[in-house]
N, C-alpha and C positions, 0 to 999 in steps of 0.2 A: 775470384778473378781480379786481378791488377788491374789500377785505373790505368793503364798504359795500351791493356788490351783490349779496353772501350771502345768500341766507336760509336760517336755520339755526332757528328757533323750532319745534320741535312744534307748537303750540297753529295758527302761521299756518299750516303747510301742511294740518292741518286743517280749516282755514277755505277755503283755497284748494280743498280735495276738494271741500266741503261746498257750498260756495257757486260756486266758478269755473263760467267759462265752458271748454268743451275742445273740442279739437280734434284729431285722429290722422289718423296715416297708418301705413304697414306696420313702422316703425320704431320710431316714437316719438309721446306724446301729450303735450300739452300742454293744460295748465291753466292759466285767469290770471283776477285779481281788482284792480279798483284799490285800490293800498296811499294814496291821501292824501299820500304824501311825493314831495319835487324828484329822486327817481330812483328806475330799477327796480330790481328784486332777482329773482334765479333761485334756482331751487332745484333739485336735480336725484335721482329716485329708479330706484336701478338693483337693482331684487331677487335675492336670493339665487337666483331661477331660471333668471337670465342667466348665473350662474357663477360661480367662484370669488374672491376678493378680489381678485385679482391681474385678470382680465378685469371686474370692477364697476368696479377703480379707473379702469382703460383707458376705460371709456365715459365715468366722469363727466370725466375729462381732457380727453378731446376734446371732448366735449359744452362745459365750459369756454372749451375753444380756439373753437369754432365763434360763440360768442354774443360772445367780445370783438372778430370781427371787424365786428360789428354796429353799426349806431347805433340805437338800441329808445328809444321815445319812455318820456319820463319818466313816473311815478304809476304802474307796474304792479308786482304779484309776479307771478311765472310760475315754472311748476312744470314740468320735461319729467319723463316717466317712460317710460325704456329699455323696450322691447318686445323678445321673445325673438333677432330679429332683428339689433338693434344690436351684438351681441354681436360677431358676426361682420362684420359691415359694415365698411367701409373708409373712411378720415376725408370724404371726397367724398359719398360716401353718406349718413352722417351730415351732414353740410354741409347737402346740397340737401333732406332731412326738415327738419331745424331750419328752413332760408329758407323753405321749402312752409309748416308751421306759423304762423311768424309771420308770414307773408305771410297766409295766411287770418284771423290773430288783428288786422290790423291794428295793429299794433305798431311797423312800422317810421316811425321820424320823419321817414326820406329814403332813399333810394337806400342800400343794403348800400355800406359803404365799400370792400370787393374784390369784384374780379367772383366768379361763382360759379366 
């Protein structure tokens, strides 16, 4: 993922809380807000109640892996946040929660560039 499609601000993922639209399943939720700018940005929140650094860092990785194989229409921030579950889940798993989400967030610009 491009550091361009970072979001890393304090201030937005609170705007994103505060104001997004969201979306969940057994896995993972998703929040999103349009940012105004020629592309998106993710953000990804994996709380200390999923686990230890070592399995937080594992999910936002994958989490990572899963959105760059995406094409997500331009002008959104989108926030996923890891549910207890994730922890455990297997990169498919994660996979098919993330396309679930942004299939209901209408985000996608075209067809997932790999199949699921």
């Amino acid at each position: 993922m491009q550091r361009r499609q970072r979001l890393t601000e304090s201030r937005r993922f609170a705007e994103i809380h505060r104001d997004g639209v969201s979306a969940a399943n057994r896995l993972l939720v998703l929040r999103t807000l349009p940012n105004g700018l020629d592309h998106s940005r993710f953000g990804f929140v994996v709380s200390k109640r999923i686990g230890n650094a070592v399995t937080r860092n594992l999910v936002k990785r994958r989490l990572r892996e899963v959105i760059r194989h995406y094409k997500v229409k331009d002008g959104w921030d989108a926030v996923f946040i890891a549910r207890r579950g994730a922890a455990s889940a297997e990169f498919m798993q994660l996979k098919q929660a993330a396309h679930n989400l942004l299939r209901r967030a209408e985000l996608f610009q075209a067809s997932p560039f790999h199949d699921q």
